[in-house]
Each structure stands twice: as C-alpha cells, then as structure tokens.
PASEVEX-996930 format. One record per residue: x, y, z of N, C-alpha, C in turn; chain. Coordinates in pm, 1 decimal. Layout:
N
rec n_u X, n_v Y, n_w Z, ca_u X, ca_v Y, ca_w Z, c_u X, c_v Y, c_w Z, kette A
...
***
This chain:
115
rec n_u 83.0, n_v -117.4, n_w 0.0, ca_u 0.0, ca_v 0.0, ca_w 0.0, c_u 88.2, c_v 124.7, c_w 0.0, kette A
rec n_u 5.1, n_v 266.1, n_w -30.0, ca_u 70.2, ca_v 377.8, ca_w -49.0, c_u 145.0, c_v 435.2, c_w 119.2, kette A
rec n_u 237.5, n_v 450.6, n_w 129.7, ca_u 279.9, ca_v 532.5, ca_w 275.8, c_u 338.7, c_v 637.7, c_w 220.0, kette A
rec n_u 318.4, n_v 777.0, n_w 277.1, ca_u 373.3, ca_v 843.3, ca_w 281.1, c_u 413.0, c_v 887.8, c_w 387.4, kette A
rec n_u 550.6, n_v 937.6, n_w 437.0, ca_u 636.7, ca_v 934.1, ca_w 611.5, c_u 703.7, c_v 1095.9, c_w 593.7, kette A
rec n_u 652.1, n_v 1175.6, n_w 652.5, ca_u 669.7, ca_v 1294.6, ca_w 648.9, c_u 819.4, c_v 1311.5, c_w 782.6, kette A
rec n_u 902.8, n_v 1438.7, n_w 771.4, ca_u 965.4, ca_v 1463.3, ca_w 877.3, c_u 1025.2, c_v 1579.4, c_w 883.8, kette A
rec n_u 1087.1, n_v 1594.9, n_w 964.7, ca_u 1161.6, ca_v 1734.3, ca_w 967.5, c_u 1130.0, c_v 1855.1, c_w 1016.6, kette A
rec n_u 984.1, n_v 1865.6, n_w 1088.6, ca_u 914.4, ca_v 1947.8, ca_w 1156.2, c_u 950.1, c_v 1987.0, c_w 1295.2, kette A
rec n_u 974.9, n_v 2061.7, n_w 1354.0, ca_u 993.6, ca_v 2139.1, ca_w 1482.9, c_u 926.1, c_v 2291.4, c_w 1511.7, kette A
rec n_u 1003.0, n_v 2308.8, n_w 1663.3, ca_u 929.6, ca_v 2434.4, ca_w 1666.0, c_u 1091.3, c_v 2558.5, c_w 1657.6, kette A
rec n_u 1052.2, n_v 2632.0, n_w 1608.4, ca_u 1162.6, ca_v 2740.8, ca_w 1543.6, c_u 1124.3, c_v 2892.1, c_w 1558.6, kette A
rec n_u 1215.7, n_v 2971.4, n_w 1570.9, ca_u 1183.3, ca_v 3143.2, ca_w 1587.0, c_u 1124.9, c_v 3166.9, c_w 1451.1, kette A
rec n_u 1069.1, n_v 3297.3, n_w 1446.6, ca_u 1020.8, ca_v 3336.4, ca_w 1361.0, c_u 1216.3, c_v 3388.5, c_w 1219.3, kette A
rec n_u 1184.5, n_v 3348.2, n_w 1153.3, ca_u 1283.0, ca_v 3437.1, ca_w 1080.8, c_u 1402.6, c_v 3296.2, c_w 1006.8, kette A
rec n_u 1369.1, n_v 3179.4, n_w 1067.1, ca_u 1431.7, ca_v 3082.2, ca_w 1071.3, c_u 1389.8, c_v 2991.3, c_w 990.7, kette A
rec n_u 1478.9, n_v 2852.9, n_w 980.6, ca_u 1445.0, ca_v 2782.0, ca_w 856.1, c_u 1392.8, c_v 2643.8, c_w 897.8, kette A
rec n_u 1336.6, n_v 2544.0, n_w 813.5, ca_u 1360.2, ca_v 2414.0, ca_w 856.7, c_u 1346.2, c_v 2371.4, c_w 713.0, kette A
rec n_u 1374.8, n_v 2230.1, n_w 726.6, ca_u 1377.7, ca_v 2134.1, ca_w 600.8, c_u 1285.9, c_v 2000.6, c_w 597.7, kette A
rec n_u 1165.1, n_v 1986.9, n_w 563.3, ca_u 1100.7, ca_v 1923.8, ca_w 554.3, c_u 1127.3, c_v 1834.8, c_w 422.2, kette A
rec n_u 1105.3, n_v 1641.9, n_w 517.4, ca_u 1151.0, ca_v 1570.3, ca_w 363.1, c_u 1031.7, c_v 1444.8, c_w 384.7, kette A
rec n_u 960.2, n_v 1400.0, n_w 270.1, ca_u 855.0, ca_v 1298.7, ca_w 262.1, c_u 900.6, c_v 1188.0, c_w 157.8, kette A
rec n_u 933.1, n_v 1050.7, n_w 249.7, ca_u 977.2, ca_v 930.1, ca_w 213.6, c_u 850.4, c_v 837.9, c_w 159.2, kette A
rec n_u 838.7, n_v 862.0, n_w 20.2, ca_u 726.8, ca_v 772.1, ca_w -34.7, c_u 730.0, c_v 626.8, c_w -37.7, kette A
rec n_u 654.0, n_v 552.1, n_w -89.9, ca_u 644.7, ca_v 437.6, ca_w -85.4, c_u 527.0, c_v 393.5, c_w -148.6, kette A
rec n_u 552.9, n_v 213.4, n_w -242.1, ca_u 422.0, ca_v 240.2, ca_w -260.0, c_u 330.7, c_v 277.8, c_w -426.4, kette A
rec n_u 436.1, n_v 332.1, n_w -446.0, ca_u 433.7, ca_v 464.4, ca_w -558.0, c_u 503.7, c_v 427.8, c_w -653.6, kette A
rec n_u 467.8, n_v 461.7, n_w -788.6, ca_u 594.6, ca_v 491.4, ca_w -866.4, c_u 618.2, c_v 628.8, c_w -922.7, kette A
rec n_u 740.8, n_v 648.2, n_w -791.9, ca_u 721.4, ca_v 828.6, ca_w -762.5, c_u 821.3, c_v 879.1, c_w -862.2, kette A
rec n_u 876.2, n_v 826.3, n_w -950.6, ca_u 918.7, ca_v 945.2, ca_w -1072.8, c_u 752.4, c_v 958.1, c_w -1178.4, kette A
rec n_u 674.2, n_v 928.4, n_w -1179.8, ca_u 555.4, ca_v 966.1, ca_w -1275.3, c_u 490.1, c_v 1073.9, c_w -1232.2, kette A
rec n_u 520.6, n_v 1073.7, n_w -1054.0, ca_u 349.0, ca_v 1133.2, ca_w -974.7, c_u 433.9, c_v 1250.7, c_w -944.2, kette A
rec n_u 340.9, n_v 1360.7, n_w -974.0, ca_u 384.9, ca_v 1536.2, ca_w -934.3, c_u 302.1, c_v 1493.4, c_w -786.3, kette A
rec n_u 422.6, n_v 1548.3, n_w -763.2, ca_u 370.0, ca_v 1609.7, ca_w -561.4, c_u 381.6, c_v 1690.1, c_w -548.6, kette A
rec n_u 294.2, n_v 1709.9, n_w -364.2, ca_u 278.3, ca_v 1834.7, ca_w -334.1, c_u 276.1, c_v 1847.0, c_w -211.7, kette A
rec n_u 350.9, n_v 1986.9, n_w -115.3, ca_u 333.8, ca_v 1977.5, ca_w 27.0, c_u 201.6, c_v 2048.1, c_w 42.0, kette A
rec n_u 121.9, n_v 2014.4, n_w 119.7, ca_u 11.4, ca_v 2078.7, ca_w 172.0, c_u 52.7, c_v 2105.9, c_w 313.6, kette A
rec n_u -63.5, n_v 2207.9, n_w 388.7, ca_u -30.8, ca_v 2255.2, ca_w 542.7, c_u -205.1, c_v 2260.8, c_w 600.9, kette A
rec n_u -221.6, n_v 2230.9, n_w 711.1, ca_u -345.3, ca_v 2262.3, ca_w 787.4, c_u -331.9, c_v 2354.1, c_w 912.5, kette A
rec n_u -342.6, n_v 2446.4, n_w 958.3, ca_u -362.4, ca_v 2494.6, ca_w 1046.7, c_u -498.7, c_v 2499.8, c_w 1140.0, kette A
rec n_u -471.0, n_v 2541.1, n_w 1269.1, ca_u -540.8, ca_v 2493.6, ca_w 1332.9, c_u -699.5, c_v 2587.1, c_w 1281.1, kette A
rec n_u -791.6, n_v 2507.8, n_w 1253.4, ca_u -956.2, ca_v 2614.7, ca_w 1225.0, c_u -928.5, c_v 2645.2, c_w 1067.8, kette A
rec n_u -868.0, n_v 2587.7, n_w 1042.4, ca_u -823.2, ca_v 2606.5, ca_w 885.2, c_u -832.4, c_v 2474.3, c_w 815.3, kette A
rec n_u -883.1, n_v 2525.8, n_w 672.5, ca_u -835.8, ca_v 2399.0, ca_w 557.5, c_u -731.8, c_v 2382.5, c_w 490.0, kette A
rec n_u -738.2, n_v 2242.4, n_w 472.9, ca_u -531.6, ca_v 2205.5, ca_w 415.9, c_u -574.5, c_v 2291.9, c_w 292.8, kette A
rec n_u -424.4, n_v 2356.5, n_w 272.5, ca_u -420.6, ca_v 2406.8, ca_w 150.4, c_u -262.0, c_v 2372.7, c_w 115.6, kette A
rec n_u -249.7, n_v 2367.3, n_w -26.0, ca_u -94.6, ca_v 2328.1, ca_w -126.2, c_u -57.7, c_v 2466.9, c_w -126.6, kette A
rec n_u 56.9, n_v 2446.0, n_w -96.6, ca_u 148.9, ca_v 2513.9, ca_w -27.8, c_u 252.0, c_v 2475.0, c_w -175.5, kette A
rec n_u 277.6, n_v 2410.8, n_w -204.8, ca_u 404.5, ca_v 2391.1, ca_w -318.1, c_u 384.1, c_v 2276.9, c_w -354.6, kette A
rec n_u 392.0, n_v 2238.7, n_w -544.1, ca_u 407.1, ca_v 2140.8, ca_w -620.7, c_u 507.3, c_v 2142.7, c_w -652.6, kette A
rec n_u 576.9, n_v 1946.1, n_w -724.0, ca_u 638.0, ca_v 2008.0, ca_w -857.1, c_u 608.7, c_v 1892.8, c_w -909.8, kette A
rec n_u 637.9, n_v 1905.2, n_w -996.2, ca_u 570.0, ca_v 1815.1, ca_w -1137.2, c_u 711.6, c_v 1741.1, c_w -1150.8, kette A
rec n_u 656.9, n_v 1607.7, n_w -1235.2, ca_u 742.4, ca_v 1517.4, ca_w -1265.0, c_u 857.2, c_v 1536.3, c_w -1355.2, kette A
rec n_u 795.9, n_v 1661.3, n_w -1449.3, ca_u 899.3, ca_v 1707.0, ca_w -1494.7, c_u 1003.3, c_v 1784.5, c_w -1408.4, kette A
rec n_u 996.6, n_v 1857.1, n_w -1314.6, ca_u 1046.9, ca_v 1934.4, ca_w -1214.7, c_u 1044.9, c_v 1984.1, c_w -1255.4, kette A
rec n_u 924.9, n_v 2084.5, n_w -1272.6, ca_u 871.5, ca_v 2202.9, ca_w -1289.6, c_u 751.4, c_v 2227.6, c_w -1163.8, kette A
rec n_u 808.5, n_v 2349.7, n_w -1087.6, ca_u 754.4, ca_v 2397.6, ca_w -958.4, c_u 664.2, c_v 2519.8, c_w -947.7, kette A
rec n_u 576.4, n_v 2517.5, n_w -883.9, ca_u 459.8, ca_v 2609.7, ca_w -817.7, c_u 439.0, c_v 2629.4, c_w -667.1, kette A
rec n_u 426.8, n_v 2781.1, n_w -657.6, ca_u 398.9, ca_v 2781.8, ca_w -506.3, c_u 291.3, c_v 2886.9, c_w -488.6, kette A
rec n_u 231.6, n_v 2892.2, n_w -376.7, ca_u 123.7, ca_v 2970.3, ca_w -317.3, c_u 193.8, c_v 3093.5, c_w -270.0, kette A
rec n_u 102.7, n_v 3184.8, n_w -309.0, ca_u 149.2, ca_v 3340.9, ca_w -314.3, c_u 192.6, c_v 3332.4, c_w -176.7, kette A
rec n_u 179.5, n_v 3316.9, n_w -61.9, ca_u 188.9, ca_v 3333.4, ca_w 66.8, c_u 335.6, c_v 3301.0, c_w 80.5, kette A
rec n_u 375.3, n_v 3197.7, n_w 38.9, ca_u 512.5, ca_v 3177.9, ca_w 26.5, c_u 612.6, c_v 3153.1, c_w -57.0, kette A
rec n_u 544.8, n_v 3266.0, n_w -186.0, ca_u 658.5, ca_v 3213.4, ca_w -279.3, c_u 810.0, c_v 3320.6, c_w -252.4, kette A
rec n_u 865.6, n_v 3266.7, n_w -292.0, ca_u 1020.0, ca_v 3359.7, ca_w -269.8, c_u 1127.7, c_v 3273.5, c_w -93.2, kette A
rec n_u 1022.4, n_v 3196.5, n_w -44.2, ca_u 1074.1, ca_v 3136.2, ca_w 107.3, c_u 1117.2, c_v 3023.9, c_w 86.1, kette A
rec n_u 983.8, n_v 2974.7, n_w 18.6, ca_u 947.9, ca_v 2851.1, ca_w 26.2, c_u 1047.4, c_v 2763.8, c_w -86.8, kette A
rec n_u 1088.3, n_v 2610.9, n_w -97.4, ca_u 1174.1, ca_v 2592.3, ca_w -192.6, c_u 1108.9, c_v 2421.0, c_w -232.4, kette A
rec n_u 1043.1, n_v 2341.9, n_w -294.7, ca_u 1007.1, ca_v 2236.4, ca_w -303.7, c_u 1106.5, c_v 2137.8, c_w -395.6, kette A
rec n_u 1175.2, n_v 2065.8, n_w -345.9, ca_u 1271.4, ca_v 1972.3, ca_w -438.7, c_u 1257.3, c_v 1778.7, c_w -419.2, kette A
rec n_u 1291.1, n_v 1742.5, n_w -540.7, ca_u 1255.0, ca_v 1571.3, ca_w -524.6, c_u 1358.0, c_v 1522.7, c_w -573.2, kette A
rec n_u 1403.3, n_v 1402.0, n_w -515.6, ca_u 1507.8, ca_v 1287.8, ca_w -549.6, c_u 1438.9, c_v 1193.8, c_w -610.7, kette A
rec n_u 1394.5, n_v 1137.8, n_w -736.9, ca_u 1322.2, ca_v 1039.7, ca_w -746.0, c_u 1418.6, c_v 908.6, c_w -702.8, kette A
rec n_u 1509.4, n_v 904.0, n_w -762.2, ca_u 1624.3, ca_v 757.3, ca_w -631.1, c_u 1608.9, c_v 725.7, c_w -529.6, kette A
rec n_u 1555.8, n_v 843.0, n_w -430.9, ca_u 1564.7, ca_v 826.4, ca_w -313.2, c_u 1374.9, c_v 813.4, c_w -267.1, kette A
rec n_u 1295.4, n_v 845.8, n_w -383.5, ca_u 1174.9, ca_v 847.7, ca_w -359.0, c_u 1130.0, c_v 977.1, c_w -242.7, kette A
rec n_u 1218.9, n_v 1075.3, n_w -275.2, ca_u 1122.0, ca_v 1154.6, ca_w -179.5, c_u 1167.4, c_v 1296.9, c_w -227.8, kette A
rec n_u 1064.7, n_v 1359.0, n_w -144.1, ca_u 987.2, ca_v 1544.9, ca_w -196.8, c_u 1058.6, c_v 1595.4, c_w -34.8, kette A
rec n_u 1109.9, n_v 1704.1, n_w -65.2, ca_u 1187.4, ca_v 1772.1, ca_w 15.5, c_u 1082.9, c_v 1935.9, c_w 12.0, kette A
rec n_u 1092.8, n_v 2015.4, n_w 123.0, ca_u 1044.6, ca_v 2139.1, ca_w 138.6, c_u 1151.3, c_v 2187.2, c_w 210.0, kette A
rec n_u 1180.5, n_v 2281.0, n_w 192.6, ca_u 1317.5, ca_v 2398.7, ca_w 248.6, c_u 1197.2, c_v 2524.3, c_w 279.9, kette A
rec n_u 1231.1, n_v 2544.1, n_w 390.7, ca_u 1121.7, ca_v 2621.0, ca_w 426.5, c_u 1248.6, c_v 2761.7, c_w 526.5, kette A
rec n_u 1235.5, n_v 2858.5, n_w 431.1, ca_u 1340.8, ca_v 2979.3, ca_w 497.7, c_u 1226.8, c_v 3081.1, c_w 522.4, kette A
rec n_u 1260.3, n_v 3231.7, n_w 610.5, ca_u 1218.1, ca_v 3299.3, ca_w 665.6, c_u 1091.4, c_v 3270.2, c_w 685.1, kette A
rec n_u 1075.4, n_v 3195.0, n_w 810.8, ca_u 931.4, ca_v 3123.9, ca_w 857.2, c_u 872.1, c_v 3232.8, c_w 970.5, kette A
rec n_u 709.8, n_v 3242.0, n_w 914.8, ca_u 652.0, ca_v 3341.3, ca_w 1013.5, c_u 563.9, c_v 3262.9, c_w 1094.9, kette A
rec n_u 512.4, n_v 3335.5, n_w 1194.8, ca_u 434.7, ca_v 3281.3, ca_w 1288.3, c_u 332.5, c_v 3204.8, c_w 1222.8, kette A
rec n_u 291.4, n_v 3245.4, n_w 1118.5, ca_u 126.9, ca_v 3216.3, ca_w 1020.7, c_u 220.5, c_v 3096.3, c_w 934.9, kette A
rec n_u 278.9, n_v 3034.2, n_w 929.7, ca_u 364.7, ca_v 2904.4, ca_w 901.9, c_u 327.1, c_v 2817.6, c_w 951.9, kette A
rec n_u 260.7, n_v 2851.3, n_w 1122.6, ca_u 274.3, ca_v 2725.6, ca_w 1211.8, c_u 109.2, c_v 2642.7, c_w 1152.4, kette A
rec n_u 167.8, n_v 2490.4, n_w 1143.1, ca_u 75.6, ca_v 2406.6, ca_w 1085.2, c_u 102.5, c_v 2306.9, c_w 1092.8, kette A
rec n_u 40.1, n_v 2225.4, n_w 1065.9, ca_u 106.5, ca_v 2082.8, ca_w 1020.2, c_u 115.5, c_v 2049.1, c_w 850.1, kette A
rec n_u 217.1, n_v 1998.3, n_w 842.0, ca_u 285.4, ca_v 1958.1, ca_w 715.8, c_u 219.7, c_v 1862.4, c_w 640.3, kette A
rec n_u 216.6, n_v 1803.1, n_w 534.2, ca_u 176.8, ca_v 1673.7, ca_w 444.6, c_u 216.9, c_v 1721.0, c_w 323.2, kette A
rec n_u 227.3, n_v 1531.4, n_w 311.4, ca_u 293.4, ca_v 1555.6, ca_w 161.3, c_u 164.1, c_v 1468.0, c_w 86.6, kette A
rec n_u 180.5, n_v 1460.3, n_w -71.9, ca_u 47.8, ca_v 1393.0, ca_w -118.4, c_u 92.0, c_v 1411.2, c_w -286.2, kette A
rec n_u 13.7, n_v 1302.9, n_w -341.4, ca_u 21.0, ca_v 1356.0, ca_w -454.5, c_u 10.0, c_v 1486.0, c_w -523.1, kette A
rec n_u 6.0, n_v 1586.9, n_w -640.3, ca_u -43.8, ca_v 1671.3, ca_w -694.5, c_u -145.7, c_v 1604.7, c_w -798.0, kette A
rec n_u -248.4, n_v 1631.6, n_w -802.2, ca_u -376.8, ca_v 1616.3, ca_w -702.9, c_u -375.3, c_v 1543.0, c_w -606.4, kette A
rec n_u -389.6, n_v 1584.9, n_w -495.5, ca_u -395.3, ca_v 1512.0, ca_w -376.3, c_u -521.6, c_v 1309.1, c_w -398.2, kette A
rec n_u -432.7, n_v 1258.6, n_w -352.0, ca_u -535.5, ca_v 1145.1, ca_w -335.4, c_u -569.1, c_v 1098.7, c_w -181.0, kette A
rec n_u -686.8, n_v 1100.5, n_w -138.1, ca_u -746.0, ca_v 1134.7, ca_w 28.2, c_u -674.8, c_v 995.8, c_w 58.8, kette A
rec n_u -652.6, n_v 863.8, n_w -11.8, ca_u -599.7, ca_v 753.1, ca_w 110.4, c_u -450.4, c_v 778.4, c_w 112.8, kette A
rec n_u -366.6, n_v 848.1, n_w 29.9, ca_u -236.7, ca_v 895.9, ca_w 66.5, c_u -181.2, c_v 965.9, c_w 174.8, kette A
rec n_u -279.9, n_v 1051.7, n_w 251.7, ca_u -259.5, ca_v 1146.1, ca_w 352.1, c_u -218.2, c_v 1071.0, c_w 473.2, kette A
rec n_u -50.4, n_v 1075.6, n_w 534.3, ca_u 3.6, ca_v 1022.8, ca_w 628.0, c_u -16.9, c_v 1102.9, c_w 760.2, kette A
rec n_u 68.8, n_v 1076.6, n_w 857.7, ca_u 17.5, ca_v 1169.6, ca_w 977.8, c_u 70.9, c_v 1303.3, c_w 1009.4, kette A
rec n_u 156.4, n_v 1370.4, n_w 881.2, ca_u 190.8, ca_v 1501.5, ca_w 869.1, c_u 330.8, c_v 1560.1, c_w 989.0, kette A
rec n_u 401.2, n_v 1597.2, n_w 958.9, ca_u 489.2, ca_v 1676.7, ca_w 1050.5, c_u 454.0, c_v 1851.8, c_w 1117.0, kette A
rec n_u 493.9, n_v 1808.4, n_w 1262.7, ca_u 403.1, ca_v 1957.0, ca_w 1302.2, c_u 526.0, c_v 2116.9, c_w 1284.6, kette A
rec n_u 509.4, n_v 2227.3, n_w 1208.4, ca_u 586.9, ca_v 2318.6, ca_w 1176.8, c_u 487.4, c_v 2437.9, c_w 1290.7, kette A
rec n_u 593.0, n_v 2481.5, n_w 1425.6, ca_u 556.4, ca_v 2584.3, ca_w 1501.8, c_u 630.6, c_v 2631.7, c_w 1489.0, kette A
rec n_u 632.3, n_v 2743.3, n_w 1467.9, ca_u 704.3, ca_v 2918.4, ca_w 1452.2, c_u 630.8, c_v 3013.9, c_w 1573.4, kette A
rec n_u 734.0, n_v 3041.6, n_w 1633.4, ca_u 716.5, ca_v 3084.5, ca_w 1762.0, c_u 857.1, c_v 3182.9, c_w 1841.7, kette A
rec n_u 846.6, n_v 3306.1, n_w 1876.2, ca_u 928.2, ca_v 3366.4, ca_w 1957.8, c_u 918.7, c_v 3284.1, c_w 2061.9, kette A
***
C-alpha cells in the first residue's frame, strides 16, 4: 500500500528555517507530481508547493520567494526547504500527490514558529 512518512518538523523562531523531507512508498514516484500541503489549526489544508514530474515547480502566493520544493526520485522523496518562517507558518505539514489522493494522507509533521 501507499505510505507516505513525512519529517523534519519542529518548533523554530520566527525568521528561521527548517527542512522538511517525505519518504514515499508504494508509488511509482518518478511519474506522480507532488505536493506539500499545510493545515492549520480552524483552517483547511491548503498546497502550499508542487512540482511536477517534470520538475517544474509552483507555489502559493503566501510563500513564494521562502518557500523551496525539491525531489530525489532515487531516493523516492519530496523535500520542502522552508526559509524565513513566520508565525502564520505554524501548521502541520503533508505531503500527497499533486492532485492530492485522500488515502495517501500520512500523519503530517508539526511546523511551530514561535518567539
């Protein structure tokens, strides 16, 4: 079956970076464009950054210029570089296909940004 194993989430100052990386499985992840999505709390997940199989990348106005989405297909996994992180960052992480498919959704890594 599909797993997707998210990681790299902590809690961090505002202004600071982390590196989020999602170990697929499951998959045959050089075909499938992915994507990180985020949920915050009272909020709906929203995609946050694709990239396509070609590696060709998209990001959400909120964080484009921060945000950095990269994939190893060898290694089977989607990386997020996540620089000058603001408080409105803090969420939880997931990774998923681009289009998301609902039985792919693993248990997400938690990203708090916090003085």
């Amino acid at each position: 079956q599909v797993q997707l194993v998210e990681s790299g989430g902590g809690l961090v100052q505002p202004g600071g970076s982390l590196r989020l990386s999602c170990v697929a499985s499951g998959i045959i992840f050089s075909i499938n464009h992915m994507g990180w999505y985020r949920q915050a709390p009272g909020k709906e997940r929203e995609l946050v950054a694709q990239i396509l199989n070609t590696g060709f990348t998209d990001y959400a106005e909120s964080v484009k210029g921060r945000f950095a989405i990269s994939r190893d297909n060898a290694k089977t996994t989607v990386y997020l570089q996540m620089n000058s992180l603001k408080p409105e960052d803090t969420a939880i992480y997931y990774c998923n296909r681009s289009p998301y498919k609902n039985d792919y959704w693993g248990q997400g890594t938690q990203v708090t940004v916090s003085a």
